[in-house]
PDB file of N, CA, C and O in Angstrom:
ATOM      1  N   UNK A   1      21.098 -10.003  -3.974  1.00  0.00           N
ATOM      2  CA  UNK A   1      21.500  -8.705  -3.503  1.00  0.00           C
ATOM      3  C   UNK A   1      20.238  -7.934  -3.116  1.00  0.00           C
ATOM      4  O   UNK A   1      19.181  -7.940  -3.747  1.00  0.00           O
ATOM      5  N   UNK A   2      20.519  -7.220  -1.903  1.00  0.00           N
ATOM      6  CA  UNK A   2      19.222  -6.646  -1.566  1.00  0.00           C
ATOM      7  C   UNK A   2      19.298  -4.900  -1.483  1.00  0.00           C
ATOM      8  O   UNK A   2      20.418  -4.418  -1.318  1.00  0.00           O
ATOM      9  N   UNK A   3      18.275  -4.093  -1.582  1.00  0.00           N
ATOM     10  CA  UNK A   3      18.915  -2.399  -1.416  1.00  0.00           C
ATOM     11  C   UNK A   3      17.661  -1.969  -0.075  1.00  0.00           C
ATOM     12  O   UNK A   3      16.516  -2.334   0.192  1.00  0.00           O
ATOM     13  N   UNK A   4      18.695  -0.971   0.527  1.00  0.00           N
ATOM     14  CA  UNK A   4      17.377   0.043   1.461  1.00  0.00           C
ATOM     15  C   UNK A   4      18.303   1.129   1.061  1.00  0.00           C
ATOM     16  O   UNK A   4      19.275   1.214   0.311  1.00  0.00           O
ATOM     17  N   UNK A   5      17.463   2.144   2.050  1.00  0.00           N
ATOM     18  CA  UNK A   5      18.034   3.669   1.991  1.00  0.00           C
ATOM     19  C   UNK A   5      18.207   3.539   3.376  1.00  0.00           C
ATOM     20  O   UNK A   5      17.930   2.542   4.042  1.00  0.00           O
ATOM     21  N   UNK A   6      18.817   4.909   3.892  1.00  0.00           N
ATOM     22  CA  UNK A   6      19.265   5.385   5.271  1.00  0.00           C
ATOM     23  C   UNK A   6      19.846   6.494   5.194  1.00  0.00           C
ATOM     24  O   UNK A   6      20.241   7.024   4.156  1.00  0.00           O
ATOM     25  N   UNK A   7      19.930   6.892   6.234  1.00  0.00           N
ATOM     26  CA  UNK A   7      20.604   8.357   6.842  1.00  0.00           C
ATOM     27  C   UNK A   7      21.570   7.578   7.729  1.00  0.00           C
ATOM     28  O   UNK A   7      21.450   6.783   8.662  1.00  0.00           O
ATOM     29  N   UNK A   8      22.455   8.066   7.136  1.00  0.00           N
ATOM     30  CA  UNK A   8      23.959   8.256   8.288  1.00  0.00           C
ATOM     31  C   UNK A   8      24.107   9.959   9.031  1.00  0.00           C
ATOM     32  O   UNK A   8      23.484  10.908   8.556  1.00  0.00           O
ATOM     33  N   UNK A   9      24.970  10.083  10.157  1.00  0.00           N
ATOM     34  CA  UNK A   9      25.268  11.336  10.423  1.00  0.00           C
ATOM     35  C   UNK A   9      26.672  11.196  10.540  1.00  0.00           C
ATOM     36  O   UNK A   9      27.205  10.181  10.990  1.00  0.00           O
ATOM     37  N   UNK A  10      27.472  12.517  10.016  1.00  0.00           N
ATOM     38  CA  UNK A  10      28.795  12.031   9.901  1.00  0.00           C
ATOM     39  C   UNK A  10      29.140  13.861  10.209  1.00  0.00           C
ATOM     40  O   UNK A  10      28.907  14.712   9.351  1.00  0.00           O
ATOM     41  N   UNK A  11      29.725  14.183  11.597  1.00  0.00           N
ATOM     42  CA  UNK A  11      29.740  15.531  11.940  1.00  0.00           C
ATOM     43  C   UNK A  11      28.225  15.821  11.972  1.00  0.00           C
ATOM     44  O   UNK A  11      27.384  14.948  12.188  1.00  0.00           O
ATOM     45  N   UNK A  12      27.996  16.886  11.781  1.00  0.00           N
ATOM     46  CA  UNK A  12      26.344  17.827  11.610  1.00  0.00           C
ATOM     47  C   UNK A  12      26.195  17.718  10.068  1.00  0.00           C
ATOM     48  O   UNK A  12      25.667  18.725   9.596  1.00  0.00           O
ATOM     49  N   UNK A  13      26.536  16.718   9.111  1.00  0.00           N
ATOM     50  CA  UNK A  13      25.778  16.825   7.972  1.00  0.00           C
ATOM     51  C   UNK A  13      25.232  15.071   8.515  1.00  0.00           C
ATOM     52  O   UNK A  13      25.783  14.245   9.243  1.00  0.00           O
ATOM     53  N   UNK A  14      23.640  15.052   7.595  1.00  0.00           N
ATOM     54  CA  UNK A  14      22.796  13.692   7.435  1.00  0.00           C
ATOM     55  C   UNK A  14      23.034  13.680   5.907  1.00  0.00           C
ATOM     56  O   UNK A  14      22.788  14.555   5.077  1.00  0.00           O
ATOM     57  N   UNK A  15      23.671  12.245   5.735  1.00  0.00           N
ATOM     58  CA  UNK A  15      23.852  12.108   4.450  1.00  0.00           C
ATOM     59  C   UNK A  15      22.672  10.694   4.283  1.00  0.00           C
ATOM     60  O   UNK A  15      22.326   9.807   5.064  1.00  0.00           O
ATOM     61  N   UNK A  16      22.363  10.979   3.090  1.00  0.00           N
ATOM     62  CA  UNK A  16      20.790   9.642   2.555  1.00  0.00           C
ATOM     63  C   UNK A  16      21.588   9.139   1.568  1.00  0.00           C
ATOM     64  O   UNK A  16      22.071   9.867   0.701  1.00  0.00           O
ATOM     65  N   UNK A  17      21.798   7.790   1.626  1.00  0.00           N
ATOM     66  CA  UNK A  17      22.752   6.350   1.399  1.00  0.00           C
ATOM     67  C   UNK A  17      21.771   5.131   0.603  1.00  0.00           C
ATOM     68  O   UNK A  17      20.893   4.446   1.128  1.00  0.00           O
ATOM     69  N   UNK A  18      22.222   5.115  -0.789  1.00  0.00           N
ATOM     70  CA  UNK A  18      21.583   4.011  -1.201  1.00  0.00           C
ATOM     71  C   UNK A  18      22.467   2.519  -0.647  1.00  0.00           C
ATOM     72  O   UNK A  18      23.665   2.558  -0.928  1.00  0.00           O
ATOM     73  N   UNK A  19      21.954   1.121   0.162  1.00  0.00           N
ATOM     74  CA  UNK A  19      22.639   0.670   0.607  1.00  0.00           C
ATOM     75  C   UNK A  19      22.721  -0.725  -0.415  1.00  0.00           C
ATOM     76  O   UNK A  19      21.626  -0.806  -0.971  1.00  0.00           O
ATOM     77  N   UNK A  20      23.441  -1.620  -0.768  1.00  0.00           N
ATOM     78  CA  UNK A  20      23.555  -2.542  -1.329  1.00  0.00           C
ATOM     79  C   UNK A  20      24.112  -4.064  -0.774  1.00  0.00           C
ATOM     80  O   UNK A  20      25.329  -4.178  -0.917  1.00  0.00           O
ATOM     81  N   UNK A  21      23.611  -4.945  -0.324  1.00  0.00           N
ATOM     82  CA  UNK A  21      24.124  -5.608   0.582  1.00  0.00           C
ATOM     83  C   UNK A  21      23.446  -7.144  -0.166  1.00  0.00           C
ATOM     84  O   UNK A  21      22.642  -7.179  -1.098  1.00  0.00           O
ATOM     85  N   UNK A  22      24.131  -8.492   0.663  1.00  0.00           N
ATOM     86  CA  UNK A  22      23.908  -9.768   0.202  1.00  0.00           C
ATOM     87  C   UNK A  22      24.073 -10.603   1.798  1.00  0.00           C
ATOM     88  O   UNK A  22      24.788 -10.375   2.774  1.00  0.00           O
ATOM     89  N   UNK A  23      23.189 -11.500   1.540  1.00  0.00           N
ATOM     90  CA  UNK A  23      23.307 -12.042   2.892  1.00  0.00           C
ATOM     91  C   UNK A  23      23.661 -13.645   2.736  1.00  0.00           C
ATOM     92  O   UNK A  23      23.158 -14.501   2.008  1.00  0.00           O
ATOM     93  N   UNK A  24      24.683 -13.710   3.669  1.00  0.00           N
ATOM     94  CA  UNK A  24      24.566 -15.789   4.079  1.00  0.00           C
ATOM     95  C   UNK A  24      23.214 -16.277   4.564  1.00  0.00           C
ATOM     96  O   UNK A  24      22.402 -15.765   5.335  1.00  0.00           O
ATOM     97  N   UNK A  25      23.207 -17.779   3.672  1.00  0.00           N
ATOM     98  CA  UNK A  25      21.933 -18.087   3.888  1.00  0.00           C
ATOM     99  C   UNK A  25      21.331 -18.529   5.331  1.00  0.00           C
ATOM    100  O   UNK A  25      22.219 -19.157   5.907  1.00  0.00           O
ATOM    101  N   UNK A  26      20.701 -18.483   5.767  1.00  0.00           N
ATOM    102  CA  UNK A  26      20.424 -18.880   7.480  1.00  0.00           C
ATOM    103  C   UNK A  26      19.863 -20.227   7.702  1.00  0.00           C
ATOM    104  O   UNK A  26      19.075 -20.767   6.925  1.00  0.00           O
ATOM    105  N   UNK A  27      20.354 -20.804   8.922  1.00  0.00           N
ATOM    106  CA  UNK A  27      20.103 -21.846   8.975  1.00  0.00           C
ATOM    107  C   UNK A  27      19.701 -22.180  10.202  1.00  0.00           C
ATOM    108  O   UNK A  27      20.709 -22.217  10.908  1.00  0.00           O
ATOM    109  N   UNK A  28      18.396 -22.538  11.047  1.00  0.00           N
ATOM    110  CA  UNK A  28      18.327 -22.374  12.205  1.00  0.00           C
ATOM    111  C   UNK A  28      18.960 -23.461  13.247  1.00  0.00           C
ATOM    112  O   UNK A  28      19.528 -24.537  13.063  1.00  0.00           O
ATOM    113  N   UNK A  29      18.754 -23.015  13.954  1.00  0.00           N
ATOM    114  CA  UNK A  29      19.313 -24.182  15.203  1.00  0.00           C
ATOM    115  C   UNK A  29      18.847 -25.370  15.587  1.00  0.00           C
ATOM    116  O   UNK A  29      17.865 -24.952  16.202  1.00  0.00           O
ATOM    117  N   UNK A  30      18.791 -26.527  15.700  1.00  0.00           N
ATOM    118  CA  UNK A  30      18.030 -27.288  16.267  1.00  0.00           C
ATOM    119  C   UNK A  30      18.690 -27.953  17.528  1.00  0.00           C
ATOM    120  O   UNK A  30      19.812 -28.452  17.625  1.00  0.00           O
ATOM    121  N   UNK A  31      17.850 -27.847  18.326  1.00  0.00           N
ATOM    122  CA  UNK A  31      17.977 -28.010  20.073  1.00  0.00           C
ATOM    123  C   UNK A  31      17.288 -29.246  20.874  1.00  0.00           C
ATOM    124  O   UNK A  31      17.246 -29.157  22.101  1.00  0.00           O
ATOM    125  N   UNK A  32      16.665 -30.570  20.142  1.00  0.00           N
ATOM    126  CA  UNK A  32      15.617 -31.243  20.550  1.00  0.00           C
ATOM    127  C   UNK A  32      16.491 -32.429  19.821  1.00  0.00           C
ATOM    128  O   UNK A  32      17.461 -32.338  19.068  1.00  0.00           O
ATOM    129  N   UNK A  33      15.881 -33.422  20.257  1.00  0.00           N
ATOM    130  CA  UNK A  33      16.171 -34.717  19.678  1.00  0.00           C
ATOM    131  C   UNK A  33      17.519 -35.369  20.710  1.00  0.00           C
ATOM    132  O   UNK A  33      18.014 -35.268  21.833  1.00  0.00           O
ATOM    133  N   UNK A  34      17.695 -36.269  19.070  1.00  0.00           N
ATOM    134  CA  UNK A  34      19.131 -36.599  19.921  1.00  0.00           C
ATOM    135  C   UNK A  34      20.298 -35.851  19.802  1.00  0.00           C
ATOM    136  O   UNK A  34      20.313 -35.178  18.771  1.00  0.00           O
ATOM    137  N   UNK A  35      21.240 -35.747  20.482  1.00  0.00           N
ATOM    138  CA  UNK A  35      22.642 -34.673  20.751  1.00  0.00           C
ATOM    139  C   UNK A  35      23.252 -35.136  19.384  1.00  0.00           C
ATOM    140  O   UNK A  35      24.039 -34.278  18.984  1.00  0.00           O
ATOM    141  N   UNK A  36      23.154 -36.194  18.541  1.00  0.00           N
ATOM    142  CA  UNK A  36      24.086 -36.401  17.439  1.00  0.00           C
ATOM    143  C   UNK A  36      23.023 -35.354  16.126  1.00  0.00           C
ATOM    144  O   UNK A  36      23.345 -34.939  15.013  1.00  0.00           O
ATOM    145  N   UNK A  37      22.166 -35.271  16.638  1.00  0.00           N
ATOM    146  CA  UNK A  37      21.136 -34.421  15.733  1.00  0.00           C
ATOM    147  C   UNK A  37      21.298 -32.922  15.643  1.00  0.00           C
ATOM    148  O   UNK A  37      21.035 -32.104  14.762  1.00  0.00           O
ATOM    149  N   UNK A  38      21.915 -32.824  17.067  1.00  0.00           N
ATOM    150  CA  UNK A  38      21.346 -31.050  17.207  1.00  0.00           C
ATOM    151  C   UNK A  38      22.700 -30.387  16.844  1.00  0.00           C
ATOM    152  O   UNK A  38      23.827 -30.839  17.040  1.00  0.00           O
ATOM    153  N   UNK A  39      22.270 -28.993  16.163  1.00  0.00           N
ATOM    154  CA  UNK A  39      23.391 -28.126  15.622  1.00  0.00           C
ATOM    155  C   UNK A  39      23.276 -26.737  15.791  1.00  0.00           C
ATOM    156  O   UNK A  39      22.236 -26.159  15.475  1.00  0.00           O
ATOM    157  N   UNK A  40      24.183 -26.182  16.228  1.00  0.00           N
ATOM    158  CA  UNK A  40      23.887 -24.908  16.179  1.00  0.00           C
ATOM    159  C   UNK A  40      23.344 -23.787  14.652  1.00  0.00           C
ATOM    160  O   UNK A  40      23.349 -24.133  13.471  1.00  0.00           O
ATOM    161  N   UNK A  41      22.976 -22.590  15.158  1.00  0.00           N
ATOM    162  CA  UNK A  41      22.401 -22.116  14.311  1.00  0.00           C
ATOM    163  C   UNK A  41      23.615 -21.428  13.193  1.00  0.00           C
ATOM    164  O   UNK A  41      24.584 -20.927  13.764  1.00  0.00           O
ATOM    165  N   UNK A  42      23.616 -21.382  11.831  1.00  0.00           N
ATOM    166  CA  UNK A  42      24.748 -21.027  11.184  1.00  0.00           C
ATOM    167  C   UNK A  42      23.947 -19.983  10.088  1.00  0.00           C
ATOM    168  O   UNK A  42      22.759 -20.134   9.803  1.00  0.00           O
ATOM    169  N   UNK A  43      24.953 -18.719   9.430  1.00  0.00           N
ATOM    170  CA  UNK A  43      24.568 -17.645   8.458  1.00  0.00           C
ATOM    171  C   UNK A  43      24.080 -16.650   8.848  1.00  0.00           C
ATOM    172  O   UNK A  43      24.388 -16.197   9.951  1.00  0.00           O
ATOM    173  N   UNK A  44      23.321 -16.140   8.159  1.00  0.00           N
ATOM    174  CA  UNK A  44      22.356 -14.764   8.211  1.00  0.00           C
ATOM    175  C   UNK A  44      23.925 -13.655   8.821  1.00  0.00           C
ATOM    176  O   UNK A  44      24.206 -12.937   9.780  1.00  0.00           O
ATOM    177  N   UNK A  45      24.199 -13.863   8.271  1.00  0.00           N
ATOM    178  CA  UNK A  45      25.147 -12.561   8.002  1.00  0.00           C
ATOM    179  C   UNK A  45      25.441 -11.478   7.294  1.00  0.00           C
ATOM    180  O   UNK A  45      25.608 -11.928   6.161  1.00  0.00           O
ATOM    181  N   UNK A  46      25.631 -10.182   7.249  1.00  0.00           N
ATOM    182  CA  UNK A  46      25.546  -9.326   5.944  1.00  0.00           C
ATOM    183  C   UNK A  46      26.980 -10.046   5.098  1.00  0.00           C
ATOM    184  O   UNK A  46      27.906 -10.769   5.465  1.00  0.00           O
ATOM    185  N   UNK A  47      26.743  -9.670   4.326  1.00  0.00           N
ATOM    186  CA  UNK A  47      28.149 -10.892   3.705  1.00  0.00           C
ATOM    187  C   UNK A  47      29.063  -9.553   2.911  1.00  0.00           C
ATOM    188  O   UNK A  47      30.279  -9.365   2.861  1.00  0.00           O
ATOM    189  N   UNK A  48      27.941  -8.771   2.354  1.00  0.00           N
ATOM    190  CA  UNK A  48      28.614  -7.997   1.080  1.00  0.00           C
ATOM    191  C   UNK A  48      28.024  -6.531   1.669  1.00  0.00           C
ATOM    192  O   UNK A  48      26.801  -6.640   1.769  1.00  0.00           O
ATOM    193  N   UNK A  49      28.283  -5.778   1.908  1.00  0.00           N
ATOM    194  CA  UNK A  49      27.649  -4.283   1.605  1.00  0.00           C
ATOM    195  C   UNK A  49      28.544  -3.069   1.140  1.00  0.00           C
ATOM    196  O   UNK A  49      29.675  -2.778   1.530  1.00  0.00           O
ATOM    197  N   UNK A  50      27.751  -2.436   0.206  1.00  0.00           N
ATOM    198  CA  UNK A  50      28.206  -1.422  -0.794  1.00  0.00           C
ATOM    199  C   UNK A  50      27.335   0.015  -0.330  1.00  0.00           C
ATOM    200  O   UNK A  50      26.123  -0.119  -0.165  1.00  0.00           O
ATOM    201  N   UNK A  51      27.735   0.900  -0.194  1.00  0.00           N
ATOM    202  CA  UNK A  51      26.917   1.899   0.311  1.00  0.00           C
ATOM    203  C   UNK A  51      27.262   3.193  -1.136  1.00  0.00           C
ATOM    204  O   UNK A  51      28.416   3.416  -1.503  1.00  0.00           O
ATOM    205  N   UNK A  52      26.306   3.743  -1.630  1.00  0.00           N
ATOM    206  CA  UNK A  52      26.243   4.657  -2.619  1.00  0.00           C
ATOM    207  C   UNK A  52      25.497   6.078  -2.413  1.00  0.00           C
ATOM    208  O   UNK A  52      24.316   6.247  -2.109  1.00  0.00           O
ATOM    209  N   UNK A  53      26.304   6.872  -2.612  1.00  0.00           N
ATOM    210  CA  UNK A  53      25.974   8.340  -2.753  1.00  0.00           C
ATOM    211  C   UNK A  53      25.836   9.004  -3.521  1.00  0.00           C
ATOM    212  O   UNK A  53      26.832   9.723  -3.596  1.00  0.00           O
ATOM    213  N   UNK A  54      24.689   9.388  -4.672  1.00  0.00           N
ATOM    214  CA  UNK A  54      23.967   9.897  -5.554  1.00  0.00           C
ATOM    215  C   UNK A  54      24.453   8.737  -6.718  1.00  0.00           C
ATOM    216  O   UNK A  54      24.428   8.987  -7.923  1.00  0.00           O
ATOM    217  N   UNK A  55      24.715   7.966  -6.384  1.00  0.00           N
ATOM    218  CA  UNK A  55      25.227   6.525  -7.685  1.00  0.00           C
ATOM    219  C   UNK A  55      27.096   6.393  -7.682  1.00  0.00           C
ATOM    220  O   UNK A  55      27.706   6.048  -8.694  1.00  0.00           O
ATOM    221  N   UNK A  56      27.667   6.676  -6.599  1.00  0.00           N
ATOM    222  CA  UNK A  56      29.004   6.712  -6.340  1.00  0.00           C
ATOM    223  C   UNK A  56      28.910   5.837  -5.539  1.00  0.00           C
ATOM    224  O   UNK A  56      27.817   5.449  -5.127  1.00  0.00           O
ATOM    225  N   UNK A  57      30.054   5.343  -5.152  1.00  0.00           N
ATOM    226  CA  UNK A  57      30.588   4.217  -4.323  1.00  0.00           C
ATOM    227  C   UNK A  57      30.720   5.375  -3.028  1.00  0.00           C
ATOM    228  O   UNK A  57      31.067   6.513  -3.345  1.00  0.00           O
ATOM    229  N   UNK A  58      30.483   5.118  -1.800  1.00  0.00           N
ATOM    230  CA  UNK A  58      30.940   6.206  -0.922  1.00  0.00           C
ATOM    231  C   UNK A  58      31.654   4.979   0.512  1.00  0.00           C
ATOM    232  O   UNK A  58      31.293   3.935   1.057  1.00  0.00           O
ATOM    233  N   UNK A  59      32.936   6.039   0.598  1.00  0.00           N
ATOM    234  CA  UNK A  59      33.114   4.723   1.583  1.00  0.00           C
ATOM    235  C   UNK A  59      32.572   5.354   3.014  1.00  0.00           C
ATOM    236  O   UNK A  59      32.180   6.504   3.208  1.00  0.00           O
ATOM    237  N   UNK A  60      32.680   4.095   4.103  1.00  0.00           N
ATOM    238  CA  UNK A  60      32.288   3.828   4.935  1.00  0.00           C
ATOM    239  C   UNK A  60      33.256   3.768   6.033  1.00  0.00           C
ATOM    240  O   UNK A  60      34.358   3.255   5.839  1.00  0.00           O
ATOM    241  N   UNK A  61      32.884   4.317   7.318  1.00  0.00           N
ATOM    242  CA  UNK A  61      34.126   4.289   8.423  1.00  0.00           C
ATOM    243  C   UNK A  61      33.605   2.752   9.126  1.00  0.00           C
ATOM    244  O   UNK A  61      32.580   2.080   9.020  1.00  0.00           O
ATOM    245  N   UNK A  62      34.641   2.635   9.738  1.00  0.00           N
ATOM    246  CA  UNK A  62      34.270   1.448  10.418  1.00  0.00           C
ATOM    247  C   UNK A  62      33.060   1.050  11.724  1.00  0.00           C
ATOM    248  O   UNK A  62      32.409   0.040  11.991  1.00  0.00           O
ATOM    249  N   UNK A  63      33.180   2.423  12.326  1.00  0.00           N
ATOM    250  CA  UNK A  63      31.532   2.644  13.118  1.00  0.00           C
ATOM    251  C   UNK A  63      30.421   2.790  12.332  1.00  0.00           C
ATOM    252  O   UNK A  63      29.264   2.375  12.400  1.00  0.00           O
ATOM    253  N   UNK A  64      31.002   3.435  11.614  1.00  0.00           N
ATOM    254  CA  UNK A  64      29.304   3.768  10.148  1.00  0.00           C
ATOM    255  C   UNK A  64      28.736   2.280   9.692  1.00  0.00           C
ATOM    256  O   UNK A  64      27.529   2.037   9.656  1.00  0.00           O
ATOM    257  N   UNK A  65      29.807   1.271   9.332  1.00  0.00           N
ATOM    258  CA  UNK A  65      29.616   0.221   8.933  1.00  0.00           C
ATOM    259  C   UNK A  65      28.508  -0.647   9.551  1.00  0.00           C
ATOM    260  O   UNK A  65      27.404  -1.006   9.140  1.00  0.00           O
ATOM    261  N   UNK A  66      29.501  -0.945  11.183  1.00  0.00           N
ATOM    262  CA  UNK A  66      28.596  -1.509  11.885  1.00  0.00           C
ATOM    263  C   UNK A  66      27.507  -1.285  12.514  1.00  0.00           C
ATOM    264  O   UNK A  66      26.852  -2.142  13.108  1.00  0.00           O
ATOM    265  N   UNK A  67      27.110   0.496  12.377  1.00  0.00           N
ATOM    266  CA  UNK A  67      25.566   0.908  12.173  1.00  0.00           C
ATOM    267  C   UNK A  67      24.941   0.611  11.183  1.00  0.00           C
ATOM    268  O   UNK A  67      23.796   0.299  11.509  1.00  0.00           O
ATOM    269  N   UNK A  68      25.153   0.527   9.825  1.00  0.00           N
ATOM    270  CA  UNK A  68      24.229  -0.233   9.340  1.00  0.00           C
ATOM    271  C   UNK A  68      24.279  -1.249   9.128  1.00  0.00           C
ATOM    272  O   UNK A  68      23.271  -1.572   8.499  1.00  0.00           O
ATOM    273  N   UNK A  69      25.068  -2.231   9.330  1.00  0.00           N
ATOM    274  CA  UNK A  69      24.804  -3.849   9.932  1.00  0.00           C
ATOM    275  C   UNK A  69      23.873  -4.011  10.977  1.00  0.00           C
ATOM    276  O   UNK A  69      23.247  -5.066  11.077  1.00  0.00           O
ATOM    277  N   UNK A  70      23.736  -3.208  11.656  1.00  0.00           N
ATOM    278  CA  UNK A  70      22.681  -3.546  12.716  1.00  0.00           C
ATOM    279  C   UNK A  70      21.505  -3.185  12.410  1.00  0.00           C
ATOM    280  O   UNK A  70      20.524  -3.674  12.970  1.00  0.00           O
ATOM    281  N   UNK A  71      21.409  -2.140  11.340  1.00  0.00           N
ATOM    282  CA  UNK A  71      20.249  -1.701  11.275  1.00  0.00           C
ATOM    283  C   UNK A  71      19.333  -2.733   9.887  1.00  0.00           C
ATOM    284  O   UNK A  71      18.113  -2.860   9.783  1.00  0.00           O
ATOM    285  N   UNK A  72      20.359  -3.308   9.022  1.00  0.00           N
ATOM    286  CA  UNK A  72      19.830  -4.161   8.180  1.00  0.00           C
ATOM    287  C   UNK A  72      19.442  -5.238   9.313  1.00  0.00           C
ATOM    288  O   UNK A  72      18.229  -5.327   9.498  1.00  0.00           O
ATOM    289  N   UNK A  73      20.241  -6.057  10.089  1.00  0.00           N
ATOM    290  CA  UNK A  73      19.812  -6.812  11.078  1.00  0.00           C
ATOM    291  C   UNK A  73      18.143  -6.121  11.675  1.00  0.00           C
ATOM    292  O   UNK A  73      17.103  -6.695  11.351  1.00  0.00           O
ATOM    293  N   UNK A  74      18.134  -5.318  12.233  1.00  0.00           N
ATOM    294  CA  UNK A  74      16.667  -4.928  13.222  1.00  0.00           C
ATOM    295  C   UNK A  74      15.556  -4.472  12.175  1.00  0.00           C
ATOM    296  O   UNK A  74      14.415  -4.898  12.360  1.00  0.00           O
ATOM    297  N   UNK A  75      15.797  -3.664  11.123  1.00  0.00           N
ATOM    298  CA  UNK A  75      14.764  -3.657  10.277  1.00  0.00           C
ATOM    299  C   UNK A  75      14.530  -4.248   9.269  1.00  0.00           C
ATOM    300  O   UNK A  75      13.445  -4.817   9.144  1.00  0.00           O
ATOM    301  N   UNK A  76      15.535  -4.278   8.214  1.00  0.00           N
ATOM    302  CA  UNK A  76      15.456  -5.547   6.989  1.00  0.00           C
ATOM    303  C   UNK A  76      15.209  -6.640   7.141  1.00  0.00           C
ATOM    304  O   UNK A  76      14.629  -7.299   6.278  1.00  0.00           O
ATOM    305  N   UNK A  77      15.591  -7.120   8.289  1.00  0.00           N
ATOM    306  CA  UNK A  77      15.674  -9.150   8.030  1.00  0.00           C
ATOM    307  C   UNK A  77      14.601  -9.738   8.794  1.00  0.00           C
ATOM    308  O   UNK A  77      13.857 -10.678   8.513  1.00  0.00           O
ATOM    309  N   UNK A  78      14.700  -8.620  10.346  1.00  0.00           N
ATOM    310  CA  UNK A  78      13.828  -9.500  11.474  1.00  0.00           C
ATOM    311  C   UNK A  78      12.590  -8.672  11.537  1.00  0.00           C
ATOM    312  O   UNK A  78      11.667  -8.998  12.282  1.00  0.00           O
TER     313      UNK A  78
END
């Protein structure tokens, strides 16, 4: 399990989000050899995320979500 922080904006309030998340393990692609060899790339997915507000569970809209899926994607992982 891994944690960051973040700011969401939800209306004109910025709310600061402890985030809690777990990832599938990654597996890269291989593209060379022979065709019975090669496989596409599989995992690295957020698998689990829990988002917390002052130590509460706070839920999450479904756009909110997939902002910070992307943002664990562009800053956490890569």
């Amino acid at each position: 399990m891994y944690t960051t922080n973040c700011t969401i904006e939800r209306g004109d309030e910025q709310i600061e989000l402890e985030v809690n998340y777990s990832l599938t393990p990654y597996y890269p692609a291989r593209t060379y050899g022979a065709p019975e060899d090669c496989y596409p790339a599989e995992g690295g997915e957020v698998d689990e995320l829990t988002a917390y507000l002052e130590g509460e569970v706070f839920a999450l809209t479904p756009v909110e979500m997939r902002a910070l899926e992307r943002r664990i994607y562009q800053n956490d992982i890569w």
